[in-house]
Backbone bond lengths (Angstrom), bond angles and torsions (degrees), N, CA, C in turn:
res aa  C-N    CA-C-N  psi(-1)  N-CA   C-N-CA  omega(-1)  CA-C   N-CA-C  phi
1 X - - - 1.464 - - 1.529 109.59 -
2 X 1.538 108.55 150.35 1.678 106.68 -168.15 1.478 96.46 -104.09
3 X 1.035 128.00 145.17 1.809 113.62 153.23 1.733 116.35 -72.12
4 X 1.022 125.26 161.79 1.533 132.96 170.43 1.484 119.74 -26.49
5 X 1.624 100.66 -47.34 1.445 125.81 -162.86 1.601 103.77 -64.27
6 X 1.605 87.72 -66.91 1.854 106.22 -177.59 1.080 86.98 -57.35
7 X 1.633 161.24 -98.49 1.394 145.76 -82.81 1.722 86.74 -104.41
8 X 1.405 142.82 -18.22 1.293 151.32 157.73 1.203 94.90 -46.05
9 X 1.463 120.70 -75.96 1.674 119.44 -159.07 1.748 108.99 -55.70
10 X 1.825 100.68 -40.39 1.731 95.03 -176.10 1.700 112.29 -68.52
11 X 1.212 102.94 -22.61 1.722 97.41 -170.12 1.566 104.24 -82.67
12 X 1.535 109.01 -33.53 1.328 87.93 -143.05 1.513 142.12 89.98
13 X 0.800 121.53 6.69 1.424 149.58 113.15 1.527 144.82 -76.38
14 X 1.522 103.42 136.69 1.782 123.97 -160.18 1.501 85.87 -64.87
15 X 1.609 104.29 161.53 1.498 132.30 177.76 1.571 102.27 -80.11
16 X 1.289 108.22 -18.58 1.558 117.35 177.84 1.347 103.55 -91.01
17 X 1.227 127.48 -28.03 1.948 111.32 176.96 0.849 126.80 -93.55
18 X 2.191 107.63 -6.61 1.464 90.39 168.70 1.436 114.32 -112.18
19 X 1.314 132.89 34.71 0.928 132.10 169.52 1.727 107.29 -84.28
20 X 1.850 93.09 -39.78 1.872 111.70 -179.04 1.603 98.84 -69.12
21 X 1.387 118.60 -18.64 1.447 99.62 171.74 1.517 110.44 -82.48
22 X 1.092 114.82 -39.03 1.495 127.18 -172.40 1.476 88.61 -67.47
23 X 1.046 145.74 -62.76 1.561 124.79 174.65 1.838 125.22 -43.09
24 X 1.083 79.23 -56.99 1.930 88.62 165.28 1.725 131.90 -68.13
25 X 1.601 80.97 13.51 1.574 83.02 -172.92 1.607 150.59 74.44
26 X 1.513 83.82 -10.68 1.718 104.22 -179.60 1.424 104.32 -74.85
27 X 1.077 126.06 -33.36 1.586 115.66 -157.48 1.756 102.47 -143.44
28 X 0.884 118.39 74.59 1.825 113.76 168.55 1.049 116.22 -72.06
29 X 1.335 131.41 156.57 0.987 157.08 172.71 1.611 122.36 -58.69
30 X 1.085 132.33 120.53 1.531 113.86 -179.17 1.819 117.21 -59.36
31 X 1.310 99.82 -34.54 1.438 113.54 170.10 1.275 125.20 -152.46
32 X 1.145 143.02 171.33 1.285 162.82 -133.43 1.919 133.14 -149.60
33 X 1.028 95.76 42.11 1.894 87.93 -152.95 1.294 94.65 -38.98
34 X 1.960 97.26 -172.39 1.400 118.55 176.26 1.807 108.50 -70.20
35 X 1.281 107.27 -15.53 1.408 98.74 -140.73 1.947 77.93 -98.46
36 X 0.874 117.47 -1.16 1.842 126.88 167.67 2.018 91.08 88.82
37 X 1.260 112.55 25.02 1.740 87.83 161.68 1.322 112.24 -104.46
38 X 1.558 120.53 173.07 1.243 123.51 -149.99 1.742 98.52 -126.80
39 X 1.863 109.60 150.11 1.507 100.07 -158.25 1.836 76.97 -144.56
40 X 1.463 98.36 145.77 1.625 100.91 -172.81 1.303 82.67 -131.36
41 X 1.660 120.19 162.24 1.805 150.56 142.57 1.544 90.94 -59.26
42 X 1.634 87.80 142.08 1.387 83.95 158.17 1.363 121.28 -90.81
43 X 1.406 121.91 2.50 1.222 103.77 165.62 1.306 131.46 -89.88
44 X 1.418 105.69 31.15 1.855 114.93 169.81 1.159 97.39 -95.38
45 X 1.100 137.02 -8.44 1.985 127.03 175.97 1.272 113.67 -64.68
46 X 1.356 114.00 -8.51 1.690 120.77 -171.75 1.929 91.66 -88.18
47 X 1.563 91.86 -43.78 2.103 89.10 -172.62 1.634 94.37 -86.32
48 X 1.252 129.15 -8.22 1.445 108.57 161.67 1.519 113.33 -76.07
49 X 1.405 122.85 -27.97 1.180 126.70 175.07 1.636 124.71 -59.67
50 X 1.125 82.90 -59.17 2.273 104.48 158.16 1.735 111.78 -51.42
51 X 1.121 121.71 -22.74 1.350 125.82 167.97 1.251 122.40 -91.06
52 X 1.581 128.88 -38.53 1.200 125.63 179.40 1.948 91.43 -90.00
53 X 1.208 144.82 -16.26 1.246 132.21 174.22 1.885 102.02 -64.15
54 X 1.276 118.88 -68.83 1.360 134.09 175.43 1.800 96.21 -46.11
55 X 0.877 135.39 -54.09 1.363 110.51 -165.30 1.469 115.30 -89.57
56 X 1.174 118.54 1.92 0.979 116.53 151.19 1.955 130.67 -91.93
57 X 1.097 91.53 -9.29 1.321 92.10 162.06 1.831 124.98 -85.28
58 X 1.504 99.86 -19.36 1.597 93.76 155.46 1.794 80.82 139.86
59 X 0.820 116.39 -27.60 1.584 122.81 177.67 1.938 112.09 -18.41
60 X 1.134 102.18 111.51 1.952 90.61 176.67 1.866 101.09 -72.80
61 X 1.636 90.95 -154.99 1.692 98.64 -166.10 1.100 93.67 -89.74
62 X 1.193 133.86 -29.54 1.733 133.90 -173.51 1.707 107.46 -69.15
63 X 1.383 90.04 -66.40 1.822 93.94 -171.85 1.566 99.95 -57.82
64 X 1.776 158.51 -19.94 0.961 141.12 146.52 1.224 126.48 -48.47
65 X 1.572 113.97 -31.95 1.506 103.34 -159.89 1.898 71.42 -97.68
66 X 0.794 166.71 -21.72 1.547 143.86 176.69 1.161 113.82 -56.99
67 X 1.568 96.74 -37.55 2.114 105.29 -162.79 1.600 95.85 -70.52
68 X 1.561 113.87 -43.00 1.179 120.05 -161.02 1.605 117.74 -66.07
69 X 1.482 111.16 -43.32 1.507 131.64 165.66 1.588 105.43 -58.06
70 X 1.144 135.35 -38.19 1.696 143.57 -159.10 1.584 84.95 -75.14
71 X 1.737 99.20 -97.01 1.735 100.72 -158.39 1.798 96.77 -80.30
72 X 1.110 79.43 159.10 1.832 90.84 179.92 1.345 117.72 -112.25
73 X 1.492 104.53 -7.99 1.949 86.47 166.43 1.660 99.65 -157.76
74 X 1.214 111.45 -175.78 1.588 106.10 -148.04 1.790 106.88 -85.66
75 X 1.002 117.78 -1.30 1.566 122.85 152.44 1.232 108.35 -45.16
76 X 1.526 108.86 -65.49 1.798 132.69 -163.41 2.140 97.66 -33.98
77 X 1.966 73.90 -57.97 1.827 90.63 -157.09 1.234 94.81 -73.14
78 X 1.920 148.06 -12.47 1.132 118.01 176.20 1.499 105.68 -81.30
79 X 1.275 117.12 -20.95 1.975 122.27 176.95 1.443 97.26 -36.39
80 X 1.881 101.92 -72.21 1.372 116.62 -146.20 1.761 99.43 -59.47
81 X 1.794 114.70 -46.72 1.397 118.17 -166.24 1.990 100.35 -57.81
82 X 0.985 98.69 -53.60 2.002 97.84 -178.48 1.875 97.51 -43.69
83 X 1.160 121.71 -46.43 1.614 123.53 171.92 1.891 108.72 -49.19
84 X 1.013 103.35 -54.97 1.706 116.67 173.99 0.888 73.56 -60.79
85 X 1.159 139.14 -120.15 2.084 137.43 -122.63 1.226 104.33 -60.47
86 X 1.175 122.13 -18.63 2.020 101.62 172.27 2.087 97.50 -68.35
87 X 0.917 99.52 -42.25 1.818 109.74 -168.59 1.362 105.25 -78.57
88 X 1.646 138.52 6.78 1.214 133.74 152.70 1.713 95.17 -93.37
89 X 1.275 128.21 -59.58 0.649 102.92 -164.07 1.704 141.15 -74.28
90 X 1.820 101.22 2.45 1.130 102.52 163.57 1.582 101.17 -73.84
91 X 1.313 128.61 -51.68 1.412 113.22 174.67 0.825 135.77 -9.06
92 X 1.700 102.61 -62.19 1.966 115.95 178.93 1.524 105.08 -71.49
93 X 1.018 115.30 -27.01 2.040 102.66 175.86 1.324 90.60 -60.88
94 X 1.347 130.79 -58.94 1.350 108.35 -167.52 1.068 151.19 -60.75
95 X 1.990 77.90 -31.66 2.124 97.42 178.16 1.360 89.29 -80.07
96 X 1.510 143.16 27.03 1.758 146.71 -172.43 1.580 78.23 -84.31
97 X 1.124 91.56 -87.14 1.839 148.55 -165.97 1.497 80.26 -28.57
98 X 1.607 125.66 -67.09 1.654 110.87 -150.74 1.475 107.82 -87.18
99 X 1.422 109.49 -15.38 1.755 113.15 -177.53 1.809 101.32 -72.27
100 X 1.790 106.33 -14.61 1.893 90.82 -172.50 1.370 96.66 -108.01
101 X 1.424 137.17 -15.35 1.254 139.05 135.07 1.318 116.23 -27.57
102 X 1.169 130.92 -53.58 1.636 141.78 -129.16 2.036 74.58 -106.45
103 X 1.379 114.98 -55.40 1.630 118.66 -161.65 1.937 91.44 -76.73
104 X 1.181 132.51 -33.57 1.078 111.86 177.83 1.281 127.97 -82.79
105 X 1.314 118.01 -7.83 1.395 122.10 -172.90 1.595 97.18 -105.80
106 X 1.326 140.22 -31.16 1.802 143.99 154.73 2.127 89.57 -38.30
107 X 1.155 122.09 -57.17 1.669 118.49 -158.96 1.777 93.13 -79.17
108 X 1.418 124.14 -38.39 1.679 117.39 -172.98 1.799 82.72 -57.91
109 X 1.605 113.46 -80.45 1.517 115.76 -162.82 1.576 111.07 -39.53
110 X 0.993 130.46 -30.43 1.968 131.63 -175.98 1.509 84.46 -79.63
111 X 1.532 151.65 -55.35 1.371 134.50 -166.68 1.507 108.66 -66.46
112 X 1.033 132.90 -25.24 1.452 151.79 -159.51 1.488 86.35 -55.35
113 X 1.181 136.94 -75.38 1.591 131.78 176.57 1.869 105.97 -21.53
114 X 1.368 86.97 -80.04 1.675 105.74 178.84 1.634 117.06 -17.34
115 X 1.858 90.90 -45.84 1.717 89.96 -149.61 1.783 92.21 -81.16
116 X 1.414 113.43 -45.53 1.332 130.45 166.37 1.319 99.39 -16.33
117 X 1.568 137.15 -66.22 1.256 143.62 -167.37 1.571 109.75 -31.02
118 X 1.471 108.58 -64.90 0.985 133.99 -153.57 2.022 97.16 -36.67
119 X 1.412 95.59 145.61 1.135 85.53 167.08 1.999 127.63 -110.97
120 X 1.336 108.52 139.87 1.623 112.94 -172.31 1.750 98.60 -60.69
121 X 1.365 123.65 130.84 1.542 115.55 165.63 1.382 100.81 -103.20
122 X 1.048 139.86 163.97 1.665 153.99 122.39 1.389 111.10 -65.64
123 X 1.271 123.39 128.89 1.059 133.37 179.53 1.450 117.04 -158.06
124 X 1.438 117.52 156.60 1.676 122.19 150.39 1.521 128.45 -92.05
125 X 1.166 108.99 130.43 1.436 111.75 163.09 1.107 112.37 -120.03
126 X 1.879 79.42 134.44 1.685 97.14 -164.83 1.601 121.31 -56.15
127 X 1.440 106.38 170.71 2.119 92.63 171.41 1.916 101.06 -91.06
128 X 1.060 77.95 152.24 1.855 69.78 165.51 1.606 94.96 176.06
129 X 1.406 121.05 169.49 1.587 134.94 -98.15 2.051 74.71 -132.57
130 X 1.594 112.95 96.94 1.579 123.18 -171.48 1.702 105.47 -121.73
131 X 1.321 101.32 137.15 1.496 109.23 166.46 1.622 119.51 -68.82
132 X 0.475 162.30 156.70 1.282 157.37 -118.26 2.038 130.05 -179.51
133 X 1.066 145.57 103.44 1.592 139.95 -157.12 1.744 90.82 -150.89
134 X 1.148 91.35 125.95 1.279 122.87 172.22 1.615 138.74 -130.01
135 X 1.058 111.33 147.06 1.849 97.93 -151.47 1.446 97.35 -176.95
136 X 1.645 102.83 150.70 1.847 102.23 150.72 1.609 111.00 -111.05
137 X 1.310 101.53 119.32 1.290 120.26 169.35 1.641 114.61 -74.63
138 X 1.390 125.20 166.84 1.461 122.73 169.84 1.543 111.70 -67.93
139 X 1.199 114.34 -43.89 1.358 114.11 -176.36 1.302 128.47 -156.17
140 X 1.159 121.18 175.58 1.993 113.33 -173.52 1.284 98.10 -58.22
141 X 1.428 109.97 -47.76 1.703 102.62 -158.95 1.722 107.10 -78.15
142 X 1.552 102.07 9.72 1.622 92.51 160.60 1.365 133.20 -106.50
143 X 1.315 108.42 34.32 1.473 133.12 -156.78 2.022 97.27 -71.47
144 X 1.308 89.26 -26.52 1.905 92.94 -168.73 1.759 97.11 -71.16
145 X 1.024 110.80 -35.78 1.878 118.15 -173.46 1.651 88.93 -45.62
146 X 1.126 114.36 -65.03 1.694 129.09 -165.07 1.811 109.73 -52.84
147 X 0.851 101.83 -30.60 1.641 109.76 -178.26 1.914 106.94 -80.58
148 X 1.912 91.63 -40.65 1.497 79.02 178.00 1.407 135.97 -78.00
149 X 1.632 89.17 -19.00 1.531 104.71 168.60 1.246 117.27 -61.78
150 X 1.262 134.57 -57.08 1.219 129.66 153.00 1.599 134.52 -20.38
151 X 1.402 113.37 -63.28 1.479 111.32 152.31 0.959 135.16 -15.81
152 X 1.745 113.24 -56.29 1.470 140.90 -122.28 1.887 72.74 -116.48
153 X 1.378 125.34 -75.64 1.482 120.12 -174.68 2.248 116.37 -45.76
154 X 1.555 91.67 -34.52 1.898 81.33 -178.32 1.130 98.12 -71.37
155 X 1.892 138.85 -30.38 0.936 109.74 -153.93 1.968 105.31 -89.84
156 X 1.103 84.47 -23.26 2.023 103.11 179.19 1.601 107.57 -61.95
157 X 1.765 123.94 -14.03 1.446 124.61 -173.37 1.177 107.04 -139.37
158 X 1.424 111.76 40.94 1.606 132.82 171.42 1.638 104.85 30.34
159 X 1.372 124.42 49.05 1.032 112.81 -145.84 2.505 85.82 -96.96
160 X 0.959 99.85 134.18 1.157 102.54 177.64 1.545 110.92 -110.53
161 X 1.704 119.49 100.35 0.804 125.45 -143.67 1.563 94.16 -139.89
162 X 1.488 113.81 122.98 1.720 134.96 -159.09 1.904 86.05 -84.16
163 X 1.678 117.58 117.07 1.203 116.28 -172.73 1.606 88.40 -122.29
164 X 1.505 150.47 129.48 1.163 169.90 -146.51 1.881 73.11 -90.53
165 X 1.368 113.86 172.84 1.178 119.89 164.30 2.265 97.15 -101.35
166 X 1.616 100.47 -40.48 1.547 87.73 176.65 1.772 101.58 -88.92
167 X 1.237 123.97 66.93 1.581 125.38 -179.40 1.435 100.31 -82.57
168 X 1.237 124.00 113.96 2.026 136.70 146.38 1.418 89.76 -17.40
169 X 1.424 103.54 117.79 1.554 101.34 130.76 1.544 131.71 -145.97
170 X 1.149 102.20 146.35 1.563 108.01 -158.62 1.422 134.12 -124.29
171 X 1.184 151.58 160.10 1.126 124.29 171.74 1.973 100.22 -135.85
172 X 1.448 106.11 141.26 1.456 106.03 -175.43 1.522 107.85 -109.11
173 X 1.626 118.21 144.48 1.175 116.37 -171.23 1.918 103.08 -106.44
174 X 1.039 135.46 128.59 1.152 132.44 -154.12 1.633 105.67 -126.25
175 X 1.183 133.46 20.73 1.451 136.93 -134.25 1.910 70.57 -131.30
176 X 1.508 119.05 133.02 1.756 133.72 -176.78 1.821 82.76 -58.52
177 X 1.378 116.45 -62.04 1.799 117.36 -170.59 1.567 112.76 -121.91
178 X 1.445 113.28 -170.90 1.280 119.85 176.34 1.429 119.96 -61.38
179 X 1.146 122.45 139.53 1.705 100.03 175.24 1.691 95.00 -147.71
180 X 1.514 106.77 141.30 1.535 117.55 171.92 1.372 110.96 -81.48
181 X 1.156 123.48 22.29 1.669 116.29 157.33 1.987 115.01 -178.16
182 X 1.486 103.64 148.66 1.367 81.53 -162.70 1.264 140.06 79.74
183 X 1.322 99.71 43.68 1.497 119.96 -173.38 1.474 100.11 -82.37
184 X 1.328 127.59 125.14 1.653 139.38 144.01 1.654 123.89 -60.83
185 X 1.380 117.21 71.50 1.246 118.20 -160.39 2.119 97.31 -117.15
186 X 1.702 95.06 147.53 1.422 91.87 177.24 1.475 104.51 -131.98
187 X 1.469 121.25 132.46 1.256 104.83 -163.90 1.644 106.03 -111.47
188 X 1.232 143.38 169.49 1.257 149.98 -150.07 1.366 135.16 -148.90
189 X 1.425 139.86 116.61 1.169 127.55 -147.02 1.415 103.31 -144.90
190 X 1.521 146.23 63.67 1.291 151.17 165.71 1.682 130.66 3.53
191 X 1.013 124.83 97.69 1.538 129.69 -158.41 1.266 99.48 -117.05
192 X 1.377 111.98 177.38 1.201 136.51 -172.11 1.459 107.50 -136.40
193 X 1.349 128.76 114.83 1.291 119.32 172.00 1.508 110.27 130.19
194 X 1.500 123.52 -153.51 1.342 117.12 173.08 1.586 102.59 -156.53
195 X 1.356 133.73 141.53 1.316 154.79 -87.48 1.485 129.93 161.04
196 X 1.520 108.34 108.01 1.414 132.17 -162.45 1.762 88.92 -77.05
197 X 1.521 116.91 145.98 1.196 113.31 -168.29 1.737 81.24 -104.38
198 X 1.463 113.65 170.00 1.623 143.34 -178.65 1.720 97.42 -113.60
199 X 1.362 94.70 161.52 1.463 104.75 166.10 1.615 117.29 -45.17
200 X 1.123 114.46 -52.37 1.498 106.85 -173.38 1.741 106.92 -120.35
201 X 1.447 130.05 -1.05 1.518 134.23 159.11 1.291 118.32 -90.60
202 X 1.303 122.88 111.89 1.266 114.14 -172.99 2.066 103.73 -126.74
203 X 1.132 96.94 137.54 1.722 113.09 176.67 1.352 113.63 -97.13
204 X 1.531 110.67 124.30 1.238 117.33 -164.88 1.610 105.39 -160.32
205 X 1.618 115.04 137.39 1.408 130.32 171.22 1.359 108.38 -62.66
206 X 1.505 115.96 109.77 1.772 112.17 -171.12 2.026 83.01 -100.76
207 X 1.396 80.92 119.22 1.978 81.67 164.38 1.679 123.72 -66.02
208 X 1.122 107.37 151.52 1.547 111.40 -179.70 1.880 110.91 -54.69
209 X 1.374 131.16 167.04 1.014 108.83 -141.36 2.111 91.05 -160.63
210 X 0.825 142.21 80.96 1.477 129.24 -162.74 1.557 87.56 -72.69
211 X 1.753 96.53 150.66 1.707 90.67 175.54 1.744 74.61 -149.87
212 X 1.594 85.95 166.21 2.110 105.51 143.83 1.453 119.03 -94.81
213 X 1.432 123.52 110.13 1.110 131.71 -175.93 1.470 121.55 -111.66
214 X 1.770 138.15 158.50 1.123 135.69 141.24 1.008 108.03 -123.36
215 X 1.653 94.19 148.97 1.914 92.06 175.30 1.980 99.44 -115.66
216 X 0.927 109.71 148.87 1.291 123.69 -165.35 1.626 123.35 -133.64
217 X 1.204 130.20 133.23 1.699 122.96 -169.44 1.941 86.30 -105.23
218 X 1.586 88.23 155.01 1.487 102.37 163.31 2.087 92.51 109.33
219 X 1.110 98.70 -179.27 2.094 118.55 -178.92 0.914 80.70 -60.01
220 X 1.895 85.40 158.13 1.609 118.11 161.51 1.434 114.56 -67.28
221 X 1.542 128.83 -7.50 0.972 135.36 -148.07 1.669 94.83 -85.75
222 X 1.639 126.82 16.88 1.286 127.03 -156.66 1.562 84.48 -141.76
223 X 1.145 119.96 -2.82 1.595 113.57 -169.67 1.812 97.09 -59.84
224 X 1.061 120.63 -50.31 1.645 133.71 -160.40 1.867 90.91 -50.55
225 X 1.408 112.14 -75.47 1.355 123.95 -178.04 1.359 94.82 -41.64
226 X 1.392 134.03 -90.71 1.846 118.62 -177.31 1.239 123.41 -18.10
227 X 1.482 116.50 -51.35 1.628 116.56 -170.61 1.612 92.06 -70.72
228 X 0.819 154.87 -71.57 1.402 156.80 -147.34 1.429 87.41 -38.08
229 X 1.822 99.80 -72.63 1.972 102.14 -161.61 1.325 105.81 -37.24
230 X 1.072 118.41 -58.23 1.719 136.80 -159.01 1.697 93.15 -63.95
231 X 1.289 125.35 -20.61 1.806 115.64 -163.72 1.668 75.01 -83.55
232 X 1.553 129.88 -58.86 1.454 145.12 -126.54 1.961 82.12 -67.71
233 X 1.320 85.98 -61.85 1.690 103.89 -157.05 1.788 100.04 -60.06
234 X 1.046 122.55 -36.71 1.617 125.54 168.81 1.535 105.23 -53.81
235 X 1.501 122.87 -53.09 1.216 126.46 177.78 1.340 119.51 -57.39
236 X 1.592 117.19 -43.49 1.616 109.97 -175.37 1.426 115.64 -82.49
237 X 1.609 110.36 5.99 1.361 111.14 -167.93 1.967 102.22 -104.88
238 X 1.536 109.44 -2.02 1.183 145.30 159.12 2.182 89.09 77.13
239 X 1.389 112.30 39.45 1.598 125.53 165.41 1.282 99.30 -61.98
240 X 1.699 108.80 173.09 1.913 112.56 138.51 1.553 75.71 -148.23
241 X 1.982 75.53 175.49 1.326 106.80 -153.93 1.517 77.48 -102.41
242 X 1.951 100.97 143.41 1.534 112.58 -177.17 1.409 107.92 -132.57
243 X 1.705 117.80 43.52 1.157 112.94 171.37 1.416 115.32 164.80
244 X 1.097 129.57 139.53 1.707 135.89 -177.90 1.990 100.38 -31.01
245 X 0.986 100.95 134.64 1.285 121.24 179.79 1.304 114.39 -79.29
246 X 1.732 123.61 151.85 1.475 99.34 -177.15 1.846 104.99 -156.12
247 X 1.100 125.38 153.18 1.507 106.57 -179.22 1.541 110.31 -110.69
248 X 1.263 115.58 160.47 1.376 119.36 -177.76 1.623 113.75 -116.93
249 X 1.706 121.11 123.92 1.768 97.66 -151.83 1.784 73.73 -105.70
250 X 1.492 105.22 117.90 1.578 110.26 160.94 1.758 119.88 -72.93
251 X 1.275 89.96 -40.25 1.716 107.79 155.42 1.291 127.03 -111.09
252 X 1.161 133.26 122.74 1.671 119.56 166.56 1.165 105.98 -139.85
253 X 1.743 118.55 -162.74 1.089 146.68 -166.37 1.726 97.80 -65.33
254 X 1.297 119.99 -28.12 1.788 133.39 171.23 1.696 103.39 -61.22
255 X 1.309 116.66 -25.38 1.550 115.55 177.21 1.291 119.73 -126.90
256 X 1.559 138.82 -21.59 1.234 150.24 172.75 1.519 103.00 -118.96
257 X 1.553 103.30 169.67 1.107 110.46 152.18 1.773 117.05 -122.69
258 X 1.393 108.84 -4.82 1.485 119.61 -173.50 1.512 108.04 -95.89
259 X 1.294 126.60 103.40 0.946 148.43 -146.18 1.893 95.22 -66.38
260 X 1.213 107.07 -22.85 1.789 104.68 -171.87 1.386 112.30 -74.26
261 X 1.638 107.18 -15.07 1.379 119.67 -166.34 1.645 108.15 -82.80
262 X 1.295 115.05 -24.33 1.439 139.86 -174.63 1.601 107.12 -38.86
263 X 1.596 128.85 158.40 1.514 106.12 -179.95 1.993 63.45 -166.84
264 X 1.709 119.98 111.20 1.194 143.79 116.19 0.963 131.34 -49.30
265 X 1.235 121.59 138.25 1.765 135.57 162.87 1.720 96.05 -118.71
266 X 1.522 98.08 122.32 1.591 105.12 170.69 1.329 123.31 -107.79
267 X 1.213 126.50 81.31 1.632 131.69 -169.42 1.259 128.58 -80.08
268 X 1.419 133.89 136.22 1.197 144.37 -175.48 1.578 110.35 -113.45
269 X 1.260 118.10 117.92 1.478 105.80 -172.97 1.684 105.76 -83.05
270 X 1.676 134.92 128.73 1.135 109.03 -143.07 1.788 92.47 -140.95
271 X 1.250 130.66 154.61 1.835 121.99 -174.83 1.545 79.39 -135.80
């Protein structure tokens, strides 16, 4: 049998925590004299050990005395703890996930001035004579699938097709609002010449078109902030918008691959 004192010095634990354990139930005493001092086995230094491991991992008084009552020897508690660390560490994927959320949306709101700058033009765009692919994709950000398909069909229908080296290209969003799947998008590629349409490429005179536009350098990841200005600035100019909206990539992924290098035109067709 240990006295209070000794089984303090072997654990490592204060004369004051284990009395608060012995109140809380975690840790009793093997016995009790009359005279009120307290006498432990030494083989409770192993469940004093299991107590100061767990409470230092963040464990309250409840969830110890559960763990402690559940498994009964330290096999049990390494089962259950490998269960804990799979479930922190989904945690941390998440607190991953919301801390680059949390840091990318602090850098969108600090550009928000920037993008504001930009100025809305009025303008015409001219009509002129565009190849044409149309489709519902899963989503905006699958807009690149649509371009490759395209590729992939002129080159599959030998299609010999006169491309300007400065050729428009564009893609139009045709969907009444935003939608997270199932986008109705038609994308657009400026030619020269005249042109038997394919099952799914079709050549067609797109008429000229007045819109409110900005054109903007840097990711699409700024498109949202542009459309806003351009909705705001259409509104105070007391316009509406009279037709599916559409962007024009003066730079893209067809000439860079560094997305900062990029230079959009975001158009609103507008009466």
């Amino acid at each position: 049998m240990l006295k209070i004192s000794d089984f303090s010095k072997l654990s490592h634990i204060s004369i004051r925590m284990l009395r608060f354990y012995d109140e809380q139930g975690l840790l009793k005493p093997s016995e009790v004299k009359e005279n009120g001092y307290r006498y432990y086995e030494a083989t409770q230094l192993m469940t004093a050990l299991h107590i100061h491991y767990l409470s230092y991992l963040g464990f309250t008084t409840n969830k110890i005395r559960k763990v402690l009552s559940t498994y009964q020897d330290g096999k049990d508690i390494v089962d259950y703890l490998k269960i804990h660390l799979e479930e922190l560490r989904d945690e941390q994927t998440t607190l991953i996930e919301k801390i680059d959320s949390l840091t990318k949306t602090i850098d969108k709101i600090k550009q928000e001035d920037t993008l504001m700058n930009y100025q809305v033009e009025v303008k015409e765009i001219p009509g002129k004579m565009m190849m044409c692919k149309r489709a519902i994709i899963p989503t905006y950000q699958d807009e690149g699938l649509l371009w490759k398909e395209l590729m992939r069909e002129i080159h599959e229908n030998n299609l010999n097709v006169n491309i300007p080296n400065d050729s428009t290209c564009m893609a139009v969003f045709y969907d009444d609002g935003y939608k997270d799947k199932d986008v109705d998008v038609e994308i657009r590629i400026a030619v020269e010449g005249k042109y038997s349409d394919t099952p799914t490429i079709k050549f067609k005179e797109i008429p000229s078109v007045k819109v409110a536009s900005v054109t903007y350098n840097g990711g699409y990841e700024h498109i949202t902030e542009v459309c806003i200005h351009i909705a705001n600035w259409i509104s105070e100019h007391g316009l509406e918008i009279c037709g599916p909206d559409f962007s024009i990539y003066h730079v893209g992924f067809s000439q860079t691959n560094d997305p900062t290098k990029f230079v959009t035109e975001i158009c609103y067709p507008i009466a």
